[in-house]
ZAKESE-250439 format. One record per residue: residue in three letters; y, z, x of N, C-alpha, C in turn; residue number from 1. Coordinates in steps of 0.05 Angstrom, whole numbers, plus 32768, in hexadecimal, padded with zeros to 4 digits. Atoms other than C-alpha are relative to their C-alpha. Example, Ala and Ser with C-alpha at 12.3 -4.5 7.8 and 13.67 -1.06 7.14 Angstrom:
! ZAKESE-250439
<rec aa="ALA" n_Y="7FE8" n_Z="8000" n_X="8012" ca_Y="7FA6" ca_Z="809C" ca_X="80F6" c_Y="8018" c_Z="8000" c_X="8012" i="1"/>
<rec aa="SER" n_Y="7FE8" n_Z="7FFF" n_X="7FF0" ca_Y="7FEB" ca_Z="808F" ca_X="8111" c_Y="8016" c_Z="800E" c_X="7FF1" i="2"/>
//
This chain:
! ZAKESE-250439
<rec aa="UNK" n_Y="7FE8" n_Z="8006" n_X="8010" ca_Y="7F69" ca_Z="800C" ca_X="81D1" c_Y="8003" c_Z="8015" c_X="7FEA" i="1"/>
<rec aa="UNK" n_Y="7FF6" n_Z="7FEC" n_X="8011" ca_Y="7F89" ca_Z="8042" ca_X="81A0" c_Y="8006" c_Z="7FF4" c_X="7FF0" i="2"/>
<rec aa="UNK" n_Y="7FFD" n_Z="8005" n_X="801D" ca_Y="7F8D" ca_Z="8037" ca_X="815D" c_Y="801B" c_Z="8015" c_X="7FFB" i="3"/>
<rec aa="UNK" n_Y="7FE8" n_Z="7FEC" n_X="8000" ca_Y="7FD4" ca_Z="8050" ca_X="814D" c_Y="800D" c_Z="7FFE" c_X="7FDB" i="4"/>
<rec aa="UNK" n_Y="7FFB" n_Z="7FFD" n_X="8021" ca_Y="7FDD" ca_Z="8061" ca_X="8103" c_Y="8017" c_Z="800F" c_X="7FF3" i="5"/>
<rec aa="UNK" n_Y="7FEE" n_Z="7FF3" n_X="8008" ca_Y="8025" ca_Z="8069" ca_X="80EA" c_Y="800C" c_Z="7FED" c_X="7FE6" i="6"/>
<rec aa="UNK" n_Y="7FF9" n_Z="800E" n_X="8019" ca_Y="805C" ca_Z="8053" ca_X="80B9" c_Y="801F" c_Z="7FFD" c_X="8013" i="7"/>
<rec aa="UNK" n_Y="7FF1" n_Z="7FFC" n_X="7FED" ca_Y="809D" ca_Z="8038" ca_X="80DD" c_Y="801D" c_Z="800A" c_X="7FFE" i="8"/>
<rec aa="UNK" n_Y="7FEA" n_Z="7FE5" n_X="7FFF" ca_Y="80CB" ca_Z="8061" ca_X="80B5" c_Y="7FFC" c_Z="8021" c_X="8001" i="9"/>
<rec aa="UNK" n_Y="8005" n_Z="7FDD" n_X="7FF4" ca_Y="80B4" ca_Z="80A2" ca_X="80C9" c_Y="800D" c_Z="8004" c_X="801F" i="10"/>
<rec aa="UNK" n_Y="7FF4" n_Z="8000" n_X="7FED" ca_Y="80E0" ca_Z="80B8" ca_X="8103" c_Y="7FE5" c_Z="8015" c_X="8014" i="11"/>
<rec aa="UNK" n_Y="801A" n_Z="7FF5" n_X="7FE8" ca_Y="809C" ca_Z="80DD" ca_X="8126" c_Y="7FF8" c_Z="7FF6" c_X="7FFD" i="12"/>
<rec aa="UNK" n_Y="800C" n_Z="801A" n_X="8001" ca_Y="8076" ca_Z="809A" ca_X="8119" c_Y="800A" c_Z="7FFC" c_X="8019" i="13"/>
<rec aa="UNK" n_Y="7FEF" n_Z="8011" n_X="7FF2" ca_Y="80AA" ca_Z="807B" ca_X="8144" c_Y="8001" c_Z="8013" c_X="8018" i="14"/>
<rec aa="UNK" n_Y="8001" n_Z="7FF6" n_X="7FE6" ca_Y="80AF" ca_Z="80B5" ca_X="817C" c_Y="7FE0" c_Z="8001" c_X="8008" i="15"/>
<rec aa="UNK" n_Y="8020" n_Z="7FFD" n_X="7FFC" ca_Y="8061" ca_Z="80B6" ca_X="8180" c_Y="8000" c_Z="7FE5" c_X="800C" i="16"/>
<rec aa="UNK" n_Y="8004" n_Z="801A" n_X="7FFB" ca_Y="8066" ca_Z="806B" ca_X="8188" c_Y="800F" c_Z="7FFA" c_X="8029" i="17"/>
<rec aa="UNK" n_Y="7FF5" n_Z="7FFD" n_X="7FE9" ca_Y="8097" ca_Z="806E" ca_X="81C3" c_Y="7FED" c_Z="8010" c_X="8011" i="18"/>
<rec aa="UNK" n_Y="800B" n_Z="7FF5" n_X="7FED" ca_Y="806E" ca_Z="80A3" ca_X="81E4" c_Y="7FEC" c_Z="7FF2" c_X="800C" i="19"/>
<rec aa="UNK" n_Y="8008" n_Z="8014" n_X="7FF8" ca_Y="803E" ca_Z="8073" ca_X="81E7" c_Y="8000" c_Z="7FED" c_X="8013" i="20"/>
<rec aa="UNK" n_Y="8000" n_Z="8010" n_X="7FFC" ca_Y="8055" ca_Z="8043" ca_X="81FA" c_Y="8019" c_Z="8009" c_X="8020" i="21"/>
<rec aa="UNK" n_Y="7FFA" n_Z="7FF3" n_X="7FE4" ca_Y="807D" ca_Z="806F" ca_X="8235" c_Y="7FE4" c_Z="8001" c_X="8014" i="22"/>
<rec aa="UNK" n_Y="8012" n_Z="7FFA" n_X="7FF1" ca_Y="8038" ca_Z="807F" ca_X="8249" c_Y="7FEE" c_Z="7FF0" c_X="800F" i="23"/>
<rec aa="UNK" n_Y="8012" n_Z="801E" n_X="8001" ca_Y="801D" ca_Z="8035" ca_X="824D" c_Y="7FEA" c_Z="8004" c_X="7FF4" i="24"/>
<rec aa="UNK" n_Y="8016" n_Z="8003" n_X="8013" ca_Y="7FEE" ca_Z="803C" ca_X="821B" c_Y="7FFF" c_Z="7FE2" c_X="7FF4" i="25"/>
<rec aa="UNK" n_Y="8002" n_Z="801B" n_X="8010" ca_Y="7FD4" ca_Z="8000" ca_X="81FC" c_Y="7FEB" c_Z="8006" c_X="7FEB" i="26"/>
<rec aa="UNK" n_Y="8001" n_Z="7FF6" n_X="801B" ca_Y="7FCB" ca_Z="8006" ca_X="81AC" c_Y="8006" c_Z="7FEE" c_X="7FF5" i="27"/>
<rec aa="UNK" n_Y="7FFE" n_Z="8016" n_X="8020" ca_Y="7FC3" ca_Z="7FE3" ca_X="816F" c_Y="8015" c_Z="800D" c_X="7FE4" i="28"/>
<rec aa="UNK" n_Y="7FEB" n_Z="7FF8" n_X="8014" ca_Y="7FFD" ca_Z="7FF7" ca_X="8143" c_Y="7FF8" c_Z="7FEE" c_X="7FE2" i="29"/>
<rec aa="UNK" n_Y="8011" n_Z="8009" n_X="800C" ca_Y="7FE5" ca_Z="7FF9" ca_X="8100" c_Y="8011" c_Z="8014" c_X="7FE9" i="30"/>
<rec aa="UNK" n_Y="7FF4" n_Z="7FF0" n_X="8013" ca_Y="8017" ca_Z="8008" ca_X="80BF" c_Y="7FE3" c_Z="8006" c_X="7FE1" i="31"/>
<rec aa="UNK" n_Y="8016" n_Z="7FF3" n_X="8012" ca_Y="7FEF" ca_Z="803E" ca_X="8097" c_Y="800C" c_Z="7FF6" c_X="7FE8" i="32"/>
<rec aa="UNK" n_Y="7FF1" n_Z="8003" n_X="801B" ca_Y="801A" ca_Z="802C" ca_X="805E" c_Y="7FFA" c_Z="7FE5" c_X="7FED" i="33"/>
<rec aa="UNK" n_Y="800D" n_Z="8016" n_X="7FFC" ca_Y="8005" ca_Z="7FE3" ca_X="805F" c_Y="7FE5" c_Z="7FF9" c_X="8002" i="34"/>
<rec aa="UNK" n_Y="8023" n_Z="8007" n_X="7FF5" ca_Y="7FC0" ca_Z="7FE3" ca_X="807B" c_Y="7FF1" c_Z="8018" c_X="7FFB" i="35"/>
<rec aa="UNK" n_Y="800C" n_Z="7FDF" n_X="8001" ca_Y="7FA5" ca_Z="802F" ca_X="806B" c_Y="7FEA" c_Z="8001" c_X="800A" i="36"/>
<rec aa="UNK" n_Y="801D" n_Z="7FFA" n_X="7FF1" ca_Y="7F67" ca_Z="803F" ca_X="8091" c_Y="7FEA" c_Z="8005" c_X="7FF0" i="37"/>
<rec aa="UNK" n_Y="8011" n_Z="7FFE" n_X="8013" ca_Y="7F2C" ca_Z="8034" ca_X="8064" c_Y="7FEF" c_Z="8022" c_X="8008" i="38"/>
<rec aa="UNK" n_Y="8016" n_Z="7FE3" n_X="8000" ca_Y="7EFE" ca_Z="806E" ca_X="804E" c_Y="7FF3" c_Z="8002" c_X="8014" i="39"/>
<rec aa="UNK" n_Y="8013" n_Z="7FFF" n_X="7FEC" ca_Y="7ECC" ca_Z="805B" ca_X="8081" c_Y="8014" c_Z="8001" c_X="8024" i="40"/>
<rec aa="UNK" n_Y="7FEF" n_Z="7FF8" n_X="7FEE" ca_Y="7F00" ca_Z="805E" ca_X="80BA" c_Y="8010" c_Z="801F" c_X="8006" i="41"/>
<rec aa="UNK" n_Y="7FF1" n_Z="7FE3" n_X="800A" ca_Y="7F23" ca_Z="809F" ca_X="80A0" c_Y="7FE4" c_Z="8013" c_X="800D" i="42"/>
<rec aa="UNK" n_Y="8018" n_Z="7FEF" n_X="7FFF" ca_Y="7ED5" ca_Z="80BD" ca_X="809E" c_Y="7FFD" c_Z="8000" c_X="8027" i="43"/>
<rec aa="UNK" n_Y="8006" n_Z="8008" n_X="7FDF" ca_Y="7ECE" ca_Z="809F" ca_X="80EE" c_Y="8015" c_Z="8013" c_X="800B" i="44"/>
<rec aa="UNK" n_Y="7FE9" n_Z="7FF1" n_X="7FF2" ca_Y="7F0E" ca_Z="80C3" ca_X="8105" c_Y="7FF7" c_Z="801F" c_X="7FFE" i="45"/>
<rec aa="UNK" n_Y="8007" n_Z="7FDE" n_X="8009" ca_Y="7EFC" ca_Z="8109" ca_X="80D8" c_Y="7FED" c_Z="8006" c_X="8012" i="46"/>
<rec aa="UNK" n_Y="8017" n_Z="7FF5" n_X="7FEE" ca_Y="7EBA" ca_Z="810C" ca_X="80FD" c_Y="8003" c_Z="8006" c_X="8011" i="47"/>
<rec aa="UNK" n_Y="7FFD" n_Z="8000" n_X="7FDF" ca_Y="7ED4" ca_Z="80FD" ca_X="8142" c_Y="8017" c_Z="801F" c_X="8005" i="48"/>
<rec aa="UNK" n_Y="7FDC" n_Z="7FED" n_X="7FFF" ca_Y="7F16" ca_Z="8129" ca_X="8139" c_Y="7FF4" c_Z="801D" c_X="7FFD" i="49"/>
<rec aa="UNK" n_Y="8004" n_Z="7FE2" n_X="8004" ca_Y="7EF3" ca_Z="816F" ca_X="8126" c_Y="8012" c_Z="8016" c_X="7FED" i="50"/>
<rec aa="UNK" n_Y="7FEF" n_Z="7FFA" n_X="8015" ca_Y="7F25" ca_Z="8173" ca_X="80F4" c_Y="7FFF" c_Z="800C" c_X="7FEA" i="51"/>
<rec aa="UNK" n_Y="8004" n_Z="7FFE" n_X="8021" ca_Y="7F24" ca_Z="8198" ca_X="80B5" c_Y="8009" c_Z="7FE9" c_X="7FF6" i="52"/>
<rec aa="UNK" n_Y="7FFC" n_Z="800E" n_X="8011" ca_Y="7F30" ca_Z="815C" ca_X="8084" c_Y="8016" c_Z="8006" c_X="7FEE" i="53"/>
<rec aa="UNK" n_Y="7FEB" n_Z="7FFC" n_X="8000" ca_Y="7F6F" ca_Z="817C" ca_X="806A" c_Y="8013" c_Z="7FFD" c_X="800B" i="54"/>
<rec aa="UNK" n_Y="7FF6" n_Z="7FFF" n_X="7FF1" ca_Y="7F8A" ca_Z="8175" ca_X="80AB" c_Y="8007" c_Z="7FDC" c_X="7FFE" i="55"/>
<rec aa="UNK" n_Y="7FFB" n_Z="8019" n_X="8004" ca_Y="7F8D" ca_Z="812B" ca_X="8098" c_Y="8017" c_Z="7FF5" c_X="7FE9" i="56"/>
<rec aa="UNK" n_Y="7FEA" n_Z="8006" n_X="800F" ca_Y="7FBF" ca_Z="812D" ca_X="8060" c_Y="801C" c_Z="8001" c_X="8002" i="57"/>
<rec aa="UNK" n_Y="7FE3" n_Z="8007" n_X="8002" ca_Y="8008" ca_Z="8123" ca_X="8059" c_Y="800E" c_Z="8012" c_X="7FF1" i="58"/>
<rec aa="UNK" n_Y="7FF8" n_Z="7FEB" n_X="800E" ca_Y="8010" ca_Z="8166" ca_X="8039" c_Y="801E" c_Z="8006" c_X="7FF2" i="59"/>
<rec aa="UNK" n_Y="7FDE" n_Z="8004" n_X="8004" ca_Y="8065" ca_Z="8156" ca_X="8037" c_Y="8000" c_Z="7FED" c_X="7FF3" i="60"/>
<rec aa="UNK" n_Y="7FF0" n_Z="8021" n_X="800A" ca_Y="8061" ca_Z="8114" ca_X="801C" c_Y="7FFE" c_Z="8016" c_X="7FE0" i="61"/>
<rec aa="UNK" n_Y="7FF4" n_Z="7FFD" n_X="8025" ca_Y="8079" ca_Z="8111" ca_X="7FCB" c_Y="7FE5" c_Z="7FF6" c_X="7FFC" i="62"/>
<rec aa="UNK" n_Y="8011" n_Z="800B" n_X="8007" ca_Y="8039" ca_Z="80E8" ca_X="7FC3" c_Y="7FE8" c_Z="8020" c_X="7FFF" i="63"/>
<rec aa="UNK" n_Y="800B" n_Z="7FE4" n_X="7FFA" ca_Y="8010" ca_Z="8128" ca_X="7FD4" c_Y="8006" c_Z="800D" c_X="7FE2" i="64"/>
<rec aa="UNK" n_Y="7FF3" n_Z="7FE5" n_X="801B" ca_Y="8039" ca_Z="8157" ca_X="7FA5" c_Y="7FFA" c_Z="7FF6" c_X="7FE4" i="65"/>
<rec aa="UNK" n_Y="7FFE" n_Z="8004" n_X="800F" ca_Y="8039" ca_Z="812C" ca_X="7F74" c_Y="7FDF" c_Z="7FF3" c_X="7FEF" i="66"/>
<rec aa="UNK" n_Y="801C" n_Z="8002" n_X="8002" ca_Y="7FF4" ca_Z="811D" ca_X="7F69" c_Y="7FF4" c_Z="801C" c_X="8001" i="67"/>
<rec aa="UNK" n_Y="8008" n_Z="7FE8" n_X="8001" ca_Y="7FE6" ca_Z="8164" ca_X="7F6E" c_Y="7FE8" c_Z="8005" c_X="8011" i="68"/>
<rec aa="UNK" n_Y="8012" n_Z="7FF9" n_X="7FEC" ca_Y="7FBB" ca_Z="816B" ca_X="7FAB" c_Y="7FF8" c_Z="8012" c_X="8010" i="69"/>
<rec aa="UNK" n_Y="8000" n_Z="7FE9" n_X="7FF4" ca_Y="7FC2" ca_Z="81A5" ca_X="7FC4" c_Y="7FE8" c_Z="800B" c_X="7FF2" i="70"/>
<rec aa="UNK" n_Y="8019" n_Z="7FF1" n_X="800E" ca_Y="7F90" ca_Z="81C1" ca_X="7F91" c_Y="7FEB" c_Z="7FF2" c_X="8007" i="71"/>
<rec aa="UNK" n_Y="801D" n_Z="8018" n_X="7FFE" ca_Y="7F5E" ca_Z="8181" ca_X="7F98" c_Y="7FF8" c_Z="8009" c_X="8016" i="72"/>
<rec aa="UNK" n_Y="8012" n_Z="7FFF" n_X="7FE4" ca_Y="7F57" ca_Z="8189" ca_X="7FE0" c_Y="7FED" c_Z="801C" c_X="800A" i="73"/>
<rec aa="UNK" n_Y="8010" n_Z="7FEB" n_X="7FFC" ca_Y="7F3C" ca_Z="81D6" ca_X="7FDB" c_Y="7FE4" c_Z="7FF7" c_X="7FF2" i="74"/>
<rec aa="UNK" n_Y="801F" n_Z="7FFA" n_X="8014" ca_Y="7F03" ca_Z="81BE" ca_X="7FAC" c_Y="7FF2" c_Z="7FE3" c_X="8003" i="75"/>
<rec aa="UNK" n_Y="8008" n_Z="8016" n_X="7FFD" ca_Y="7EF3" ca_Z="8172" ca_X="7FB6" c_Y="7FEF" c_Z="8002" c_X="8013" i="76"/>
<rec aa="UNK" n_Y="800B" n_Z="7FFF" n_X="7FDE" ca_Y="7EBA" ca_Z="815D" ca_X="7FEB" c_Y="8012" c_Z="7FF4" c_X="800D" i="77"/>
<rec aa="UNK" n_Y="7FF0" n_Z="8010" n_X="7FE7" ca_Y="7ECD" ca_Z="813F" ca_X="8028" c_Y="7FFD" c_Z="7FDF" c_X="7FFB" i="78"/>
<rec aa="UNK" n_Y="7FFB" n_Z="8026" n_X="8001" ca_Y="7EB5" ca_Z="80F7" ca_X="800E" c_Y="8012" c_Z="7FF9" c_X="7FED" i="79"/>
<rec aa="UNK" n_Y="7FEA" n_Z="8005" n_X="8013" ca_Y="7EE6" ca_Z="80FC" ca_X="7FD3" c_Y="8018" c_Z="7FFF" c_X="8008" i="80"/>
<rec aa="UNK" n_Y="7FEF" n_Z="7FF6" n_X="7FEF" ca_Y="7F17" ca_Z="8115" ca_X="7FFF" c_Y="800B" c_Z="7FE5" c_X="8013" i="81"/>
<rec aa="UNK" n_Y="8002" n_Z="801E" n_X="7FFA" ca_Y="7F0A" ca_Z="80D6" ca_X="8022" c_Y="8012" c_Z="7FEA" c_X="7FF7" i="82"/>
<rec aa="UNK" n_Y="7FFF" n_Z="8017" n_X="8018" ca_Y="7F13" ca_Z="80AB" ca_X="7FEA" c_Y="801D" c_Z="7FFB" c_X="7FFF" i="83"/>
<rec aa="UNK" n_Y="7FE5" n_Z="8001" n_X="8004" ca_Y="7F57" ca_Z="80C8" ca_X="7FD9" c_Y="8011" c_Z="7FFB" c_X="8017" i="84"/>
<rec aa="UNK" n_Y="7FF1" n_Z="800C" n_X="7FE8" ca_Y="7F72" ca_Z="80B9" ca_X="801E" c_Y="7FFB" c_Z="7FE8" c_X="8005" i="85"/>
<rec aa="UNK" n_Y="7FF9" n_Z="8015" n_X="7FF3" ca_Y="7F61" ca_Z="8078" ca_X="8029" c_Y="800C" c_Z="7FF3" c_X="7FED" i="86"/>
<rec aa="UNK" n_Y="7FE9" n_Z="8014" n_X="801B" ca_Y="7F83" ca_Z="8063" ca_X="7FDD" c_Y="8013" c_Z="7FF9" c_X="8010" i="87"/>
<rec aa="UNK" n_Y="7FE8" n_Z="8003" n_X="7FFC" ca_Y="7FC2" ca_Z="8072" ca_X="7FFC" c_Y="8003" c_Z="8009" c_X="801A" i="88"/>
<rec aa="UNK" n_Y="7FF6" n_Z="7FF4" n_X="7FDF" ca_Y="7FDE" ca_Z="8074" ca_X="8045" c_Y="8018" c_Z="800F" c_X="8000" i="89"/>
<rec aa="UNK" n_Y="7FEF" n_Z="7FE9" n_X="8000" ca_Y="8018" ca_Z="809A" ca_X="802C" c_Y="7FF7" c_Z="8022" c_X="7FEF" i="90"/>
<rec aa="UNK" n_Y="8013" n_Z="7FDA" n_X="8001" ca_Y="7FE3" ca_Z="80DA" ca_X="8023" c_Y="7FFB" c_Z="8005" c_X="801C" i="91"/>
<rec aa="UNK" n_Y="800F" n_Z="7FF5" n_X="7FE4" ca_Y="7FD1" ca_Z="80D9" ca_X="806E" c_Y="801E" c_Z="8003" c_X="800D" i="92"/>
<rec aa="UNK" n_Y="7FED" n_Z="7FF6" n_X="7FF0" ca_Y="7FF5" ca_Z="80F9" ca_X="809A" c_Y="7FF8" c_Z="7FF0" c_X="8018" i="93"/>
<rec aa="UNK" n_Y="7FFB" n_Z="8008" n_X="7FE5" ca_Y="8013" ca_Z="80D6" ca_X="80D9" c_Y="800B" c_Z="800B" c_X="8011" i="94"/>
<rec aa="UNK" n_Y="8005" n_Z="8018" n_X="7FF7" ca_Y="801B" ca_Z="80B9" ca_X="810A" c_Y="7FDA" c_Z="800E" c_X="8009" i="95"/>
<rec aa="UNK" n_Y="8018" n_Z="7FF6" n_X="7FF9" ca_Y="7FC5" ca_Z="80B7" ca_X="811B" c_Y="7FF7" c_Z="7FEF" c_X="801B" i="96"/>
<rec aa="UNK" n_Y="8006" n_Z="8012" n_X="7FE9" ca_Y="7FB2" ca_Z="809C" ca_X="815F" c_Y="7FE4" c_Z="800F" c_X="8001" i="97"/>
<rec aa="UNK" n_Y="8015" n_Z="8005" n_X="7FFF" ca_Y="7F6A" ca_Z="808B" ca_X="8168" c_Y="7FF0" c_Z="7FF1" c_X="8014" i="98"/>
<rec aa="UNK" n_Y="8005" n_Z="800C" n_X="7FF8" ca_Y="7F4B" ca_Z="8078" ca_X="819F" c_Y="7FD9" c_Z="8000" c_X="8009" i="99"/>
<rec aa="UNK" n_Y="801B" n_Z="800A" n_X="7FF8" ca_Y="7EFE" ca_Z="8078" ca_X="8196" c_Y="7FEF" c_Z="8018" c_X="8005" i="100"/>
<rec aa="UNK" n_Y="800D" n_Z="7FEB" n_X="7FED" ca_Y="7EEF" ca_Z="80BB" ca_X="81B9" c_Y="8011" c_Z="8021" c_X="7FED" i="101"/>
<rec aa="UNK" n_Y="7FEE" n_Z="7FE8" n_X="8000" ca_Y="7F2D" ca_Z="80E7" ca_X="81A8" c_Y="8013" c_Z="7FEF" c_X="7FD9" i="102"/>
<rec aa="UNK" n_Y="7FED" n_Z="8006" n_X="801B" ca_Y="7F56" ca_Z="80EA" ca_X="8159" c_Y="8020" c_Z="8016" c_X="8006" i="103"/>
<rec aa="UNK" n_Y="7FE6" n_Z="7FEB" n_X="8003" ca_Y="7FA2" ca_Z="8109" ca_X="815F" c_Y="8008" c_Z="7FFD" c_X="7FE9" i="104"/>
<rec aa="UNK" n_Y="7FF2" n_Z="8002" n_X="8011" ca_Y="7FC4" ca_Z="8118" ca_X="8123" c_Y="8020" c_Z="800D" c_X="7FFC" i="105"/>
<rec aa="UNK" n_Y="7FE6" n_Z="7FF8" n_X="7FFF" ca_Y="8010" ca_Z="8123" ca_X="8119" c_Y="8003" c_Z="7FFB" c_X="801A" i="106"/>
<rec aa="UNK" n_Y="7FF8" n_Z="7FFD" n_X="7FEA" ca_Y="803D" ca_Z="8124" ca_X="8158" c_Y="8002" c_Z="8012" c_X="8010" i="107"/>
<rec aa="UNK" n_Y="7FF9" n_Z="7FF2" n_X="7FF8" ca_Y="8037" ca_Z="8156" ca_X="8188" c_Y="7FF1" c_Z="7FF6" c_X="8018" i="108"/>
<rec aa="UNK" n_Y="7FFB" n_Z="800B" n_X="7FE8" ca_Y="8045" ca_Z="8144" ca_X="81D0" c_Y="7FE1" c_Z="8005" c_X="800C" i="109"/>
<rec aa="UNK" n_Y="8018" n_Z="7FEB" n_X="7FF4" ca_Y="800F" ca_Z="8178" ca_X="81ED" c_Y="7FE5" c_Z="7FF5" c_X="7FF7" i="110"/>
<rec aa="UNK" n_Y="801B" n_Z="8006" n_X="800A" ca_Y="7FDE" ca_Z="8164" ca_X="81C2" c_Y="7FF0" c_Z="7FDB" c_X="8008" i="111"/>
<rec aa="UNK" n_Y="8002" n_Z="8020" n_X="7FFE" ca_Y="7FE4" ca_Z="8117" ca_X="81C9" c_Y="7FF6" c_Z="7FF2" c_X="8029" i="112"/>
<rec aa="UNK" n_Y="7FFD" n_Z="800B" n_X="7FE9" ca_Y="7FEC" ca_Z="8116" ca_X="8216" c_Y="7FDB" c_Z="800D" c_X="800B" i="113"/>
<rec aa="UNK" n_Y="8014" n_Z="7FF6" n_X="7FF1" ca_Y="7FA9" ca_Z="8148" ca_X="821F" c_Y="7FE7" c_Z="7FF2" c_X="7FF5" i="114"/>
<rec aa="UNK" n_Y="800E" n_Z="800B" n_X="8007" ca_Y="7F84" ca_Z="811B" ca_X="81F4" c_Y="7FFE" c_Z="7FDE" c_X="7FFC" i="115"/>
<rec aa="UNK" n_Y="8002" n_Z="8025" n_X="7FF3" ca_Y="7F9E" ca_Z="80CB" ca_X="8203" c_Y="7FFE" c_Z="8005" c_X="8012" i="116"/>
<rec aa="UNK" n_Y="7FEC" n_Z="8005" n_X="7FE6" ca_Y="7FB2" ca_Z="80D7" ca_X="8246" c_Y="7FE7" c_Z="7FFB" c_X="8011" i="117"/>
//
């Protein structure tokens, strides 16, 4: 089961969701905005994903800018880094599907189909 981590006014939330759900996937739809993925979940995904931990933020949102993160994230560890993402689910970047093995982040077709499918 995929853990599918979005917000359902984001218009690539919502095409991510459909692809999905074109593909017959079966997923736990799960508003980051609402429910945000605790630290210790966030840490489970980073490890599996191979991700720089940058690659986890919402770099566009106002919440981002406005908090001045761009600087934090060159110098913070990765467990602080942590921290500040699971405050707020409008710091992570969506939509995140998770299914155990494989972490996608953002929407991109290519990426999603060679790693749910």
């Amino acid at each position: 089961m995929i853990k599918f981590y979005g917000y359902s006014k984001c218009s690539t939330v919502r095409k991510a969701k459909v692809w999905l759900e074109e593909n017959n996937l079966d997923f736990e739809n799960i508003d980051m905005i609402k429910n945000p993925p605790t630290k210790e979940e966030l840490k489970e995904m980073y490890e599996v994903s191979g991700y720089d931990i940058k690659k986890f933020f919402n770099t566009s949102g106002v919440k981002y800018r406005e908090l001045g993160l761009k600087d934090v994230v060159k110098t913070e560890s990765d467990e602080k880094l942590l921290e500040i993402l699971a405050s707020d689910g409008m710091l992570i970047k969506r939509p995140i599907a998770y299914d155990g093995k494989n972490v996608v982040i953002g929407f991109k077709v290519d990426e999603w189909a060679e790693k749910l499918l």
